[in-house]
N, C-alpha and C positions, 0 to 999 in steps of 0.2 A: 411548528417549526418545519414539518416536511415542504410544505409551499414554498417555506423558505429556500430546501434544499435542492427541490425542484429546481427556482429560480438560480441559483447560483452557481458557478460550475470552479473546474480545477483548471490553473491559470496556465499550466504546461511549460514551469520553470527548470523544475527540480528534474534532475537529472542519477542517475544510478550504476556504478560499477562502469562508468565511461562511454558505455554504451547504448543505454537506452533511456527514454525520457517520458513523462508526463504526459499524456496527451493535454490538449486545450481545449476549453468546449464541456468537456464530460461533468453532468451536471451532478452535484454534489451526492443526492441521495443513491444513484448507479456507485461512483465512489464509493462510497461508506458500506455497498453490501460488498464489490471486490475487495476492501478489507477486510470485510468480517471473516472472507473464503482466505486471504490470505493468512490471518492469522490463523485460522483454524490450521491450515496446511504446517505453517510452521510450528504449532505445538504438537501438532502430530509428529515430524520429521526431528524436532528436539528430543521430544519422549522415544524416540525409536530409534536415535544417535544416542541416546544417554544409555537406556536397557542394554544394548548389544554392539555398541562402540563399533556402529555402521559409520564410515569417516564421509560415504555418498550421502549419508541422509544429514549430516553435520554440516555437509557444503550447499546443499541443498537450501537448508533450515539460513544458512547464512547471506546464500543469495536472496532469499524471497523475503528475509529479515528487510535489506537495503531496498527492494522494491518497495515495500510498506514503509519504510519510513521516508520516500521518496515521497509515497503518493500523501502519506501524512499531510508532511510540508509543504506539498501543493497546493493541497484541501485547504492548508490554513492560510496561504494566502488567498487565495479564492473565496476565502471567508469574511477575510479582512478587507478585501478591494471592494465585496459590495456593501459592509458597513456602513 
């Protein structure tokens, strides 16, 4: 599947908090490791708004939340165009 992912990229629909968007182009397996780094980021920033009711690390965890589900919904179009 990584040839796959190689071959296929994110289609740079999905857009985020108004402001920023998708790129196009960026082939699937790059994707899927800046998610991995994104979520990591956001369950960090969760766990360290929940422990110490830090409101910065909550807004944080919430902006990078809608980036990763941006680039999600990207990916899965991207997924389904080269089917």
């Amino acid at each position: 599947m990584s040839d796959d992912l190689k071959a296929r990229t994110t289609a740079g629909r999905e857009t985020f908090l108004g402001l920023y968007a998708i790129q196009p182009g960026v082939p699937l397996d790059h994707a899927f490791d800046e998610l991995s780094v994104l979520l990591g980021c956001i369950r960090h920033l969760s766990e360290e708004a929940e422990m110490e009711g830090n409101l910065v690390a909550g807004s944080a965890a919430r902006i990078l939340s809608a980036m990763a589900k941006a680039l999600i919904n990207d990916m899965e179009v991207g997924l389904k165009r080269g089917a």
